[in-house]
C-alpha positions as CSV (number, residue, x, y, z in Angstrom):
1,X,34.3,-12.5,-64.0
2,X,37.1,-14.6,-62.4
3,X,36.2,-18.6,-62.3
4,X,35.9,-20.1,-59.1
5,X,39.2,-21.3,-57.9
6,X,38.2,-25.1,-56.7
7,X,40.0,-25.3,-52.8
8,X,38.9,-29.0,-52.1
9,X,41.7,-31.5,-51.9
10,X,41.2,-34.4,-54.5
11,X,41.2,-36.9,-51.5
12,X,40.2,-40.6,-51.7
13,X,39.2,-43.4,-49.4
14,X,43.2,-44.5,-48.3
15,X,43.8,-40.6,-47.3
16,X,40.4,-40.5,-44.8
17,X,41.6,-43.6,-43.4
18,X,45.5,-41.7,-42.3
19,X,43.1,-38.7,-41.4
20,X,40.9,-40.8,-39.3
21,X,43.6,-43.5,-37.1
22,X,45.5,-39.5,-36.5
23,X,42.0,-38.3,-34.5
24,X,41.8,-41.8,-32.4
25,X,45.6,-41.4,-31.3
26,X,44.9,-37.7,-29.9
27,X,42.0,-38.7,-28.2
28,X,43.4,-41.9,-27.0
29,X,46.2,-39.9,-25.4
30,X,43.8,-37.3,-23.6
31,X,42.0,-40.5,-22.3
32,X,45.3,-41.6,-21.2
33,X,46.5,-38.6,-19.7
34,X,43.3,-38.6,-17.5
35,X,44.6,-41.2,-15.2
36,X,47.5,-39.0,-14.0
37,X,45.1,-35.9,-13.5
38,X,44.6,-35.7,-9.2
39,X,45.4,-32.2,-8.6
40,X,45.0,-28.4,-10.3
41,X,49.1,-28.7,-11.0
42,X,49.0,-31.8,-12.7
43,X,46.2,-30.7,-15.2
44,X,47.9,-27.1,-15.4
45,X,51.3,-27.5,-15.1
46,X,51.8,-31.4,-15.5
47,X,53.3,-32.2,-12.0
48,X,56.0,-30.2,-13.5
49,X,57.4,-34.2,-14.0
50,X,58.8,-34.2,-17.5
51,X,61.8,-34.7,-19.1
52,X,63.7,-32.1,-20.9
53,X,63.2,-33.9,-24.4
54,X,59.5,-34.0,-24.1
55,X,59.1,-30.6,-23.2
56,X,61.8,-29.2,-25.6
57,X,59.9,-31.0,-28.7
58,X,56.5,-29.9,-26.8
59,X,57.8,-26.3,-26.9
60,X,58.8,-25.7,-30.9
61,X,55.4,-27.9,-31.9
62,X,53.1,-25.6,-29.8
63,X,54.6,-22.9,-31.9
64,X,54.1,-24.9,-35.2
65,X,50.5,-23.9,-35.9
66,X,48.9,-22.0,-38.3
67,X,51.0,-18.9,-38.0
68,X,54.0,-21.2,-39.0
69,X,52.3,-23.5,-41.8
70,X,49.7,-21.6,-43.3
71,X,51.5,-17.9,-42.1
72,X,54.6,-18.3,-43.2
73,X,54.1,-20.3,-46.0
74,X,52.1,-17.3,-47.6
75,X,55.1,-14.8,-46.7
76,X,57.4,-17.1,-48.1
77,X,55.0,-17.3,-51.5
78,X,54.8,-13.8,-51.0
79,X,58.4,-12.7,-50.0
80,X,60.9,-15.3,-50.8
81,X,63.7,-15.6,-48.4
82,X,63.6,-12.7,-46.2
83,X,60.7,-14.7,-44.5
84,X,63.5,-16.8,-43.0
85,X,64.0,-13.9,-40.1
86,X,60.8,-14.7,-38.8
87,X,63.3,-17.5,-38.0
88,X,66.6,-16.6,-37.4
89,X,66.9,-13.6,-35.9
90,X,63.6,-13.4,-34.7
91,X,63.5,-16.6,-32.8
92,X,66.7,-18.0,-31.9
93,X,68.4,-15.4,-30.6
94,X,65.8,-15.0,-27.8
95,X,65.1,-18.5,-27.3
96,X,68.9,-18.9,-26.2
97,X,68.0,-16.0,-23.9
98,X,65.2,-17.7,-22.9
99,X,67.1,-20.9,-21.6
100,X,70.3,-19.2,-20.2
101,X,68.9,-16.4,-18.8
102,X,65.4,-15.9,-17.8
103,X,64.6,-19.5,-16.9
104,X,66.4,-19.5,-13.5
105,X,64.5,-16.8,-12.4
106,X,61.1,-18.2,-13.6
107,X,61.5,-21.9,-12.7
108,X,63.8,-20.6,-9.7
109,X,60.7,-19.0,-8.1
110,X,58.1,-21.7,-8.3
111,X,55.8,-19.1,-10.5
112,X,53.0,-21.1,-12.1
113,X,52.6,-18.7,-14.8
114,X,54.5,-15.2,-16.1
115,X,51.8,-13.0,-14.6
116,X,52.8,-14.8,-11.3
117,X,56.4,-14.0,-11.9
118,X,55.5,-10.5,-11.9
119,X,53.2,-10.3,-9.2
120,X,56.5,-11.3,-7.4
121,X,58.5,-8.8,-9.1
122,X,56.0,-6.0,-9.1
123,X,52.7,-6.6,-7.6
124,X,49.2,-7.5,-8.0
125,X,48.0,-4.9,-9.9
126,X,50.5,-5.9,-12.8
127,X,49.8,-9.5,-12.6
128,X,45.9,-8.8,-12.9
129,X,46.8,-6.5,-16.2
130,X,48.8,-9.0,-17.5
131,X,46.6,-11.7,-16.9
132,X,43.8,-10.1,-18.5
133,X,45.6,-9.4,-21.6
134,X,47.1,-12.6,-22.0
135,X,43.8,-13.9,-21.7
136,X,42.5,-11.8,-24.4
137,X,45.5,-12.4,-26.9
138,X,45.5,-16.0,-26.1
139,X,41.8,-16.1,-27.2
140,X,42.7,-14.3,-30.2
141,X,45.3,-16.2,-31.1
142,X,43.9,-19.7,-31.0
143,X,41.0,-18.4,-33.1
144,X,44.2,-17.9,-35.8
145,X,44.8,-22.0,-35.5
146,X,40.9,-22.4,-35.4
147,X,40.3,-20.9,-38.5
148,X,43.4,-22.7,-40.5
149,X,42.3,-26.2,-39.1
150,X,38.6,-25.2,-40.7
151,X,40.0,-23.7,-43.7
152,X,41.1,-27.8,-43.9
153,X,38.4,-29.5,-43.2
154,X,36.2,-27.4,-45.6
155,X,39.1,-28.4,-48.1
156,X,38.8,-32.0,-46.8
157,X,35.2,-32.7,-46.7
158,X,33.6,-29.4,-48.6
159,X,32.6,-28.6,-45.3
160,X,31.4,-24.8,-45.0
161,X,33.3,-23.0,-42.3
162,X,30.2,-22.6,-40.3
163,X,30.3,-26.3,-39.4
164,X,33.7,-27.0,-40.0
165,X,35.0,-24.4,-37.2
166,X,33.1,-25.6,-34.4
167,X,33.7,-29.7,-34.7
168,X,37.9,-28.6,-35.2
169,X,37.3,-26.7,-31.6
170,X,35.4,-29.9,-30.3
171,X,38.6,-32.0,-30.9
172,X,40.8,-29.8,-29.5
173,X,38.5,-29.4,-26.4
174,X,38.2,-33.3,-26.4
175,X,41.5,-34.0,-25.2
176,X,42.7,-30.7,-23.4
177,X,39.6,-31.3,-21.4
178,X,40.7,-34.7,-20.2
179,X,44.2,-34.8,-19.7
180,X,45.3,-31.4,-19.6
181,X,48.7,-29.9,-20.1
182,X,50.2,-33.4,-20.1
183,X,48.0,-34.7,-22.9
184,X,48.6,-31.1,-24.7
185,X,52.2,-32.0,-24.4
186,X,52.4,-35.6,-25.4
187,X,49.9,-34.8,-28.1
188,X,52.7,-31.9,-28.8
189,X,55.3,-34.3,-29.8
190,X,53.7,-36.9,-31.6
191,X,52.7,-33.6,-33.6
192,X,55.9,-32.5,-34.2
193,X,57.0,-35.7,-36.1
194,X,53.4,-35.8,-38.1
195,X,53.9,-31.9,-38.7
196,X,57.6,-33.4,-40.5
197,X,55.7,-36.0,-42.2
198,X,53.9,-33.6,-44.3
199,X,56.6,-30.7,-44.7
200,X,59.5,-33.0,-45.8
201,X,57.5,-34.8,-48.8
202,X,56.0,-31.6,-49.9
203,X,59.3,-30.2,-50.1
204,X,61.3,-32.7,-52.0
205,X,57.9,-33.0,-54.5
206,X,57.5,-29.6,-54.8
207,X,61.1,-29.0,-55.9
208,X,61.2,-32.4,-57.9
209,X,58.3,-30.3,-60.0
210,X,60.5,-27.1,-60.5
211,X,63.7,-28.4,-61.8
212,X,65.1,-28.6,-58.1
213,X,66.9,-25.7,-56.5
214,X,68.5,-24.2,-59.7
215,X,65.2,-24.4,-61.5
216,X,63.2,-22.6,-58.6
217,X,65.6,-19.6,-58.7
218,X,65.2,-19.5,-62.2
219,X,61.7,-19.3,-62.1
220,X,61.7,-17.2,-58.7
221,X,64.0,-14.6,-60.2
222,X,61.2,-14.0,-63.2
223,X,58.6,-13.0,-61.0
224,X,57.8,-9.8,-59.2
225,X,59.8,-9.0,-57.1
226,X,62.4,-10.5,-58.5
227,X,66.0,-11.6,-57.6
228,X,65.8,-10.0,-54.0
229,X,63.4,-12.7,-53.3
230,X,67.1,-14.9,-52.7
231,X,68.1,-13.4,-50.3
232,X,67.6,-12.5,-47.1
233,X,69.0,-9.1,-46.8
234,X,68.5,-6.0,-46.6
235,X,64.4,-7.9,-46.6
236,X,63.0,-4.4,-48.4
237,X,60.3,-6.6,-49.8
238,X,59.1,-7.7,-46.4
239,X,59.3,-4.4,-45.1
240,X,58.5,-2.6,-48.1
241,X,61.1,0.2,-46.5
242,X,63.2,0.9,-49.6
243,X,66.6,2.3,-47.8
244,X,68.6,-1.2,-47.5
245,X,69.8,0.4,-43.8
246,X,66.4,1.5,-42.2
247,X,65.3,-2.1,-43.3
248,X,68.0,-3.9,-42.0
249,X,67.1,-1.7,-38.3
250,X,63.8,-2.5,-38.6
251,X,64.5,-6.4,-38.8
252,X,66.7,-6.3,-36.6
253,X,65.4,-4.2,-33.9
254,X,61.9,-4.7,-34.2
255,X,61.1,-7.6,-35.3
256,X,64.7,-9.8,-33.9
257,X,65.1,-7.7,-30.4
258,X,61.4,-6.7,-29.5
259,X,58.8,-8.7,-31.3
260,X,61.0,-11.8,-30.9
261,X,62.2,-11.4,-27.2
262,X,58.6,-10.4,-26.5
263,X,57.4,-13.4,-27.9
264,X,59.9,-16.1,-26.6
265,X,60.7,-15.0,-23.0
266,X,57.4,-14.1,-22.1
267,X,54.6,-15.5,-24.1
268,X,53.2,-18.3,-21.6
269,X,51.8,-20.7,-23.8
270,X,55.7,-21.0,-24.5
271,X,57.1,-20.4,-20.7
272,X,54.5,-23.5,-19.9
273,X,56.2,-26.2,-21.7
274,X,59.5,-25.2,-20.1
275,X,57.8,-24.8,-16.5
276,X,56.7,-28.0,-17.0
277,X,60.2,-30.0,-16.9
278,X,60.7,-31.9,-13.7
279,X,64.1,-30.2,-12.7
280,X,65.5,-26.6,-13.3
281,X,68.3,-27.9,-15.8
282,X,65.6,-29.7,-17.9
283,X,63.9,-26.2,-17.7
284,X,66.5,-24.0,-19.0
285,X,67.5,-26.8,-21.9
286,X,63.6,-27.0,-23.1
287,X,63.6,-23.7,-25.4
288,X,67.3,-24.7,-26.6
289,X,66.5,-27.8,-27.9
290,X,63.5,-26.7,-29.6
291,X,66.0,-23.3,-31.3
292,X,67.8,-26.9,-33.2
293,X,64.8,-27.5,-35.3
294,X,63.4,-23.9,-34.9
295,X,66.7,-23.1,-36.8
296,X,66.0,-26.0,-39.5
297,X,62.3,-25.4,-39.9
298,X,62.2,-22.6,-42.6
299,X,64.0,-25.1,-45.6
300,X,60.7,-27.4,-45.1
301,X,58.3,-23.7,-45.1
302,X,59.6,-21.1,-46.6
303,X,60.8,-23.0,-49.5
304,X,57.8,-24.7,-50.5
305,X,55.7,-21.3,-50.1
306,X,58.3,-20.7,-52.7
307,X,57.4,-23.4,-55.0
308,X,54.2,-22.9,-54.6
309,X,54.6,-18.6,-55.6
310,X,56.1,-20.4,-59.5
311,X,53.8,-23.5,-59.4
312,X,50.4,-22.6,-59.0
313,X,48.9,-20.7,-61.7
314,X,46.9,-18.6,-59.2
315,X,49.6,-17.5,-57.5
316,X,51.7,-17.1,-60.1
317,X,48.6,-14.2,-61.2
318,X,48.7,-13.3,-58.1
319,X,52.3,-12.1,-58.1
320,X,52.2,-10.8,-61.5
321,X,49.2,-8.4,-59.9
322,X,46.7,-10.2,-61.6
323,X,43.1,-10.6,-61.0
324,X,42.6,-14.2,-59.2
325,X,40.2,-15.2,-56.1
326,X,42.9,-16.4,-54.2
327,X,45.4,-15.2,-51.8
328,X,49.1,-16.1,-50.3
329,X,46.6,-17.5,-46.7
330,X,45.9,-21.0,-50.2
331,X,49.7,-21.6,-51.1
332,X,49.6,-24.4,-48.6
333,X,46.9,-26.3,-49.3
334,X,46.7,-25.3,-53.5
335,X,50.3,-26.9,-53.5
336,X,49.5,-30.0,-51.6
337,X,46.9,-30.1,-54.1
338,X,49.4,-29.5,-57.0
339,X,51.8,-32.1,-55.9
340,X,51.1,-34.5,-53.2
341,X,49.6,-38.1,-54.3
342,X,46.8,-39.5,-52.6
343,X,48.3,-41.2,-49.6
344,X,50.7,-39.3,-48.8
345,X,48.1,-36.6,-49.0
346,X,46.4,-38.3,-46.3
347,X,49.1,-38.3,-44.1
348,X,50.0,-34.9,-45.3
349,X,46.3,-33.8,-44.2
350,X,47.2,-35.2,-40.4
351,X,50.4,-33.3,-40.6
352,X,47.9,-30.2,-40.8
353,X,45.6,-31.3,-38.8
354,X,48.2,-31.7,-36.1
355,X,49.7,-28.4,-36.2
356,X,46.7,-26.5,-36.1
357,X,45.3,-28.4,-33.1
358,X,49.0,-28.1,-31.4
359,X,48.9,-24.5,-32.0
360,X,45.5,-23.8,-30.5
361,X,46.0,-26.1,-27.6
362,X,48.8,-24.6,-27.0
363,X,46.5,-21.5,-26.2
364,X,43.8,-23.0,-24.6
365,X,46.0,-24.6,-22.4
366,X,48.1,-21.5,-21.6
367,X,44.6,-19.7,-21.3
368,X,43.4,-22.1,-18.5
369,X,46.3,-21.8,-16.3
370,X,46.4,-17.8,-16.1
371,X,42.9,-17.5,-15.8
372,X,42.7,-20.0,-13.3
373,X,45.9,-19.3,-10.9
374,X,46.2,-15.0,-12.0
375,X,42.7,-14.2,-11.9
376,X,40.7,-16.7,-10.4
377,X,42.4,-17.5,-7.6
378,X,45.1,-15.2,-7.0
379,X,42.5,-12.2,-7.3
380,X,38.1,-13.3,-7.7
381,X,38.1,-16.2,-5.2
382,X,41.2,-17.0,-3.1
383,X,41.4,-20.0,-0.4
384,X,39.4,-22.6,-1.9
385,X,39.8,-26.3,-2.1
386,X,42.3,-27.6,-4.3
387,X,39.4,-29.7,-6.6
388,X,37.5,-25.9,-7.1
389,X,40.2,-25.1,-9.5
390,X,40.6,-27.9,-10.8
391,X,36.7,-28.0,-11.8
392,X,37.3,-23.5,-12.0
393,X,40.3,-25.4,-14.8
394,X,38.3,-27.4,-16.5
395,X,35.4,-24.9,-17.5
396,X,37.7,-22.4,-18.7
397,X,38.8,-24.9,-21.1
398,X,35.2,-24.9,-23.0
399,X,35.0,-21.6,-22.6
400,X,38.2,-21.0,-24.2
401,X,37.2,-23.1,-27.0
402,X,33.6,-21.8,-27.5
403,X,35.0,-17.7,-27.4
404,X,37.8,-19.3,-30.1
405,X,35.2,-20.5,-32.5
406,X,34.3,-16.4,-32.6
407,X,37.7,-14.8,-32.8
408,X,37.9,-17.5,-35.8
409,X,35.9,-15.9,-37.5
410,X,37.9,-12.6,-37.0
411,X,41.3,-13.8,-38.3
412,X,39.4,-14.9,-41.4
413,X,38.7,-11.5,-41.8
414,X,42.7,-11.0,-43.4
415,X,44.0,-11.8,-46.6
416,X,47.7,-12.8,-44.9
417,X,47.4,-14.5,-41.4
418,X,51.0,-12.8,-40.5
419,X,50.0,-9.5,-40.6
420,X,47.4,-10.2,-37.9
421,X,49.4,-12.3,-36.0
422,X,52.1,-10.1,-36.1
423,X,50.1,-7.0,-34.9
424,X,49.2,-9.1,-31.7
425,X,52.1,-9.5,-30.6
426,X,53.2,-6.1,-31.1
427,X,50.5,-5.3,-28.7
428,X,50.7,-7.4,-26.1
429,X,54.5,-8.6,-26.0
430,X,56.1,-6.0,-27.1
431,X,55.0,-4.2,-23.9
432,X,55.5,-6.9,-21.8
433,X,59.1,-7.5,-22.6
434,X,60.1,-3.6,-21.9
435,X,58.5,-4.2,-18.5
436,X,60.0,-7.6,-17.8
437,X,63.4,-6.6,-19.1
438,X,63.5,-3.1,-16.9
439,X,62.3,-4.9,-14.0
440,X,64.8,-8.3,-14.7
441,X,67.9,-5.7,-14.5
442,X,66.9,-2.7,-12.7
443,X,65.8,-3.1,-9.0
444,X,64.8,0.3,-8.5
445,X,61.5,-0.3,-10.7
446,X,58.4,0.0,-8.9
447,X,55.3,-2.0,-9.0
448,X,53.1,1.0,-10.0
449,X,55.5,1.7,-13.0
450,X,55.0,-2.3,-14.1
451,X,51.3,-1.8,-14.7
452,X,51.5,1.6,-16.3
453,X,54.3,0.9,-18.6
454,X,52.2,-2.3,-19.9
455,X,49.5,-0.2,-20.6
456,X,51.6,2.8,-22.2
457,X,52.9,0.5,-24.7
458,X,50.3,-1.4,-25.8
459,X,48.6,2.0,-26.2
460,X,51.3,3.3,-28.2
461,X,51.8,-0.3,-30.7
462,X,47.6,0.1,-31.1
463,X,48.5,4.1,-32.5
464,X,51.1,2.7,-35.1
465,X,49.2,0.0,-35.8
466,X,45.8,2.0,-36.4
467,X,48.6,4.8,-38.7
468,X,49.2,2.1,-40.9
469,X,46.0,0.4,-41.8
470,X,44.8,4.2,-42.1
471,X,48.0,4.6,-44.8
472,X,48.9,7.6,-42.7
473,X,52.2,5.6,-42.6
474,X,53.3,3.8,-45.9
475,X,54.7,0.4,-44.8
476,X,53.9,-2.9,-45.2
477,X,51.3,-4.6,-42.3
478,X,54.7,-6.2,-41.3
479,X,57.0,-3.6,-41.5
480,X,54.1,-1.6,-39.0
481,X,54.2,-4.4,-36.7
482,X,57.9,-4.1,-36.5
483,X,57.2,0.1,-36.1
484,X,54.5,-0.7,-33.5
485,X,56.4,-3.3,-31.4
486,X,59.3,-0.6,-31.1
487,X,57.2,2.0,-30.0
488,X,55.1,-0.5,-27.1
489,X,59.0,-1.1,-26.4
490,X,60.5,2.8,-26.3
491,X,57.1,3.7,-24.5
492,X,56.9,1.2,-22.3
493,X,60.0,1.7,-21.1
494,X,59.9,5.7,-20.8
495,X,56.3,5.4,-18.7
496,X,58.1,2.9,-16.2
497,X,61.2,5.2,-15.9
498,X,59.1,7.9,-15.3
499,X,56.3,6.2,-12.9
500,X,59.4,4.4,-11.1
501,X,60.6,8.3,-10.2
502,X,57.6,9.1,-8.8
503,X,56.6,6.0,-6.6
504,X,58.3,4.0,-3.7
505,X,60.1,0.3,-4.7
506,X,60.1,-2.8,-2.9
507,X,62.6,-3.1,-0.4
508,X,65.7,-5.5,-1.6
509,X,64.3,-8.3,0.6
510,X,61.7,-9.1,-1.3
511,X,63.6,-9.2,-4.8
512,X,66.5,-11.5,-4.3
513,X,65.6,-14.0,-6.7
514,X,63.7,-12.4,-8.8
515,X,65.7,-9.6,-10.1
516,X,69.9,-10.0,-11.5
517,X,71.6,-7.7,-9.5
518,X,69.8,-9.6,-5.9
519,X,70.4,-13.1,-7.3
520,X,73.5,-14.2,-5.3
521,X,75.5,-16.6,-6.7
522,X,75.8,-19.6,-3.9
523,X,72.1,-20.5,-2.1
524,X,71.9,-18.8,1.2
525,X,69.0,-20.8,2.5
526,X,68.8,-24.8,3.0
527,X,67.6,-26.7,0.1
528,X,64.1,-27.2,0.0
529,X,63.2,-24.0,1.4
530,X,60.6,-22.4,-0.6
531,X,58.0,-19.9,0.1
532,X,54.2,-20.3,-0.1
533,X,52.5,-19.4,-2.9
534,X,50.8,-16.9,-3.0
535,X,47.5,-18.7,-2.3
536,X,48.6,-20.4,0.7
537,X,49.4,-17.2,2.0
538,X,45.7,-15.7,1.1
539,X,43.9,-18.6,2.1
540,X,46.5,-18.7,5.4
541,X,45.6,-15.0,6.1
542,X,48.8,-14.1,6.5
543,X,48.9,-11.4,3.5
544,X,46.7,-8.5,2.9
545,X,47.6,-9.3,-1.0
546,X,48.9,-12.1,-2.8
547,X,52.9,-11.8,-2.2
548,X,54.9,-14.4,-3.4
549,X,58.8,-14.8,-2.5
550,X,61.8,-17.2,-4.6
551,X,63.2,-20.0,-3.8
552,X,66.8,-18.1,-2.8
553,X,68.7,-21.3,-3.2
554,X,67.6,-23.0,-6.1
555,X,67.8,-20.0,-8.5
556,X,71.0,-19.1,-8.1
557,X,72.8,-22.9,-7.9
558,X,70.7,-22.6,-11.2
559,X,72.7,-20.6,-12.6
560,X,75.9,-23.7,-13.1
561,X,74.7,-26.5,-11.5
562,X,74.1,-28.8,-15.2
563,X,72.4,-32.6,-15.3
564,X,74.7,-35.4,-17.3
565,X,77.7,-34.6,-19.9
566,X,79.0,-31.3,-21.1
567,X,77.5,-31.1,-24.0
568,X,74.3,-30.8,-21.9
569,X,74.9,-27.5,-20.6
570,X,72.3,-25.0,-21.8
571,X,75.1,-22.6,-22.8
572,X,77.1,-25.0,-24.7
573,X,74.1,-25.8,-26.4
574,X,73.4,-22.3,-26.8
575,X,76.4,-21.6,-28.7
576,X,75.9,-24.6,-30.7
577,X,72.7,-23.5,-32.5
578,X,73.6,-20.1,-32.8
579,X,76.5,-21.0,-34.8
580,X,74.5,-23.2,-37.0
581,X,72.1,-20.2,-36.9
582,X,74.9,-17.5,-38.5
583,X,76.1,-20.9,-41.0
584,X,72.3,-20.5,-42.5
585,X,72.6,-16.8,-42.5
586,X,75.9,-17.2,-44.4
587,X,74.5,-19.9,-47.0
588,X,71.4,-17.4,-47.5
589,X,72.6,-14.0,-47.2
């Protein structure tokens, strides 16, 4: 019988005190964020008022939750380098794309949310599927972050999860309830820099334990699977597909073209932060100025998961195939353990504490919105007062929160956080990106072929995915997320071809704007002239269903028009980080 591995940090008095001043700065910044709270926009979509460094930091730090920490931290325990793709080619890539391409359409046509966008594009059939499964992987997704943030209070305060769940959702709820997106977003940053303050130290002590850099490759290169642990390519460990070429196509096709590109240009709990920015320049530069740390990130995760794979004795076992009671889901916190001195552990413990709450507000927040604008009042109970959705807003932030303590419970369920997380998004972005992409570039796509195609692919990624649990097909949980994200991509787009042949599109009127081959390049209308939404035009009675038109003239002066100095301009920027992107790649390969 195996000994009971002993998960509770050795904390004191000085590291409860960093722990506790961290929970009265969140809340004191909901309570602040209140005051600016007088409308459904302003809760949902902060007055879209912000600057472009607020929302850029806002946007990496919502994605810093427990799929980065706690996720990638295991794979890099697990995998070694090859983790770093999660990274490079299978975020910055798209969020470039993101900034310089897609944002002038989304900001460009006043859409409060992506399923908006496509209501637009397609109609409101799409929108409503959309909607609904965003809802339902957003819920799903924050239980992830749920669970990690109990996972720490349990370690923290021996907490059992069965109490330590629900008060990490009431603190979260606390100030998403008061102040909204724009306390979500402040909170976002100041998260960001307490998210450092616990990766940087653990970093330097963790390799001050191993005999630096050359001593962890020594002592990586020991263990199973050995050297390839180094370096990045061809990743056959991560994908467990042993030809170095159908590995390399996997990584880069499914996991760096469609499970990244479906993540980063359509995922809203991303798109918010950018929608967010108070002008269309700011917009487009969010996502690029989060890809600069995005890029940077992985020497302060994937290396300590490292350290922590030659460090800990239980993972050390555990690599050897061993019998131990832990898995890859404790490098994080059995390290902090292993390395970390009080205080700094205390501030460590806010760094977590701060990415798991970022993370899940970052859902709960997302959640609100769509529910509220997609379903709610777009489709349930149109023309009401502005103050119903605020209130309509409000509630579906507890709700959110109460149906995340549940889904918790479900992501507890796996031994690696990244496999789950990673088989969610091959079924719900996967899809969406074939759709959005198709529709973005071919104007002949019809509405009927939007909805279908989203619900041919997810159908198709939930077939893969349900193969390789059932070992009908021998890969890795990752490498199958990569297999099922291609698939909700190939089908996706061969249901929409096909649909599209059979069914009548919208006339070209009503897609200048909002498709690239429509999208003139000089404004054609006055500035300032932007449709209704498509609420107004409900509650107006003057459209049988929600229809929703761009703005014609600030999408396309979008598309050069740049705020301040040169080095501003998204696409400069753009090139900038991807070339310290392929530098990494080179030190790494």
């Amino acid at each position: 019988m195996l000994a009971q591995t002993d998960l509770r940090l050795d904390t004191i008095w000085i590291d409860y005190v960093f722990v506790v001043f961290y929970f009265v700065l969140v809340l004191g910044i909901g309570v602040l964020a209140r005051r600016s709270i007088a409308s459904s926009l302003d809760f949902l979509l902060s007055g879209r008022s912000l600057p472009a460094w607020v929302t850029g930091l806002a946007f990496i730090s919502a994605n810093l939750g427990a799929i980065e920490l706690i996720g990638m931290m295991a794979n890099g325990a697990q995998y070694g380098m090859p983790t770093v793709h999660y990274y490079w080619i299978g975020a910055i890539p798209a969020m470039v794309f993101l900034g310089i391409v897609m944002m002038p359409f989304y900001y460009g046509s006043k859409a409060r949310s992506v399923p908006e966008f496509l209501l637009m594009r397609f109609n409101a059939t799409t929108q409503r599927v959309n909607g609904i499964t965003f809802a339902l992987a957003a819920v799903l997704i924050a239980g992830v972050n749920l669970y990690a943030l109990g996972l720490i209070l349990e370690a923290l305060l021996g907490w059992s999860l069965v109490l330590a769940i629900p008060v990490a959702a009431l603190v979260v709820l606390s100030y998403t309830f008061l102040g909204g997106l724009n306390a979500a977003i402040y909170n976002e940053v100041l998260q960001f820099f307490v998210i450092l303050a616990l990766l940087i130290p653990l970093t330097v002590a963790g390799l001050a334990r191993v005999g630096g850099w050359n001593g962890l490759v020594t002592q990586v290169s020991a263990l199973p699977p050995g050297p390839e642990q180094l370096s990045s390519w061809p990743g056959t460990s991560l994908t467990e597909i042993m030809n170095p070429f159908l590995s390399v196509l996997g990584i880069v096709f499914g996991l760096g073209f469609v499970l990244s590109f479906g993540y980063w240009t359509t995922n809203f709990a991303e798109v918010q932060r950018a929608l967010s920015a108070r002008s269309m320049s700011a917009a487009r530069r969010t996502p690029i100025i989060g890809a600069f740390p995005k890029a940077l990130i992985p020497l302060v995760i994937v290396i300590p998961g490292m350290i922590a794979g030659v460090l800990v004795p239980q993972l050390t076992t555990l690599k050897q195939g061993g019998p131990t009671d832990v898995t890859y889901n404790n490098a994080l916190s059995l390290l902090m353990n292993e390395v970390l001195p009080n205080g700094i552990l205390g501030v460590a413990l806010a760094g977590l504490l701060a990415s798991f709450m970022a993370g899940m507000a970052a859902n709960v927040s997302s959640l609100n919105t769509v529910f509220t604008y997609d379903l709610w009042q777009d489709w349930i109970r149109p023309g009401q007062p502005d103050e119903y959705y605020l209130r309509v807003g409000r509630t579906v932030t507890v709700v959110g929160c109460l149906l995340a303590i549940g889904t918790a419970f479900i992501a507890g369920s796996f031994e690696n956080l990244m496999d789950y997380i990673q088989a969610l998004f091959s079924f719900f972005n996967a899809p969406l990106f074939a759709i959005f992409i198709l529709g973005l570039f071919w104007k002949r796509m019809t509405g009927t072929a939007g909805w279908t195609g989203l619900i041919g692919g997810t159908i198709a990624a939930v077939i893969v995915d349900t193969l390789v649990r059932t070992e009908v097909i021998a890969v890795s949980s990752q490498a199958g997320s990569f297999i099922g994200a291609s698939a909700a991509f190939v089908v996706g787009i061969a249901v929409a071809v096909v649909v599209t042949t059979f069914t009548t599109s919208k006339p070209d009127s009503e897609l200048v704007g909002l498709v690239w081959a429509l999208t003139p390049r000089e404004g054609r209308a006055k500035v300032g002239q932007v449709a209704p939404s498509a609420a107004d035009e409900v509650a107006a009675g003057t459209a049988a269903a929600p229809r929703r038109y761009a703005a014609i003239e600030e999408v396309p002066t979008a598309m050069h028009d740049e705020e301040g100095a040169w080095w501003q301009s998204p696409v400069v920027m753009g090139v900038l980080v991807l070339a310290l992107t392929l530098v990494l790649y080179l030190i790494f390969a």
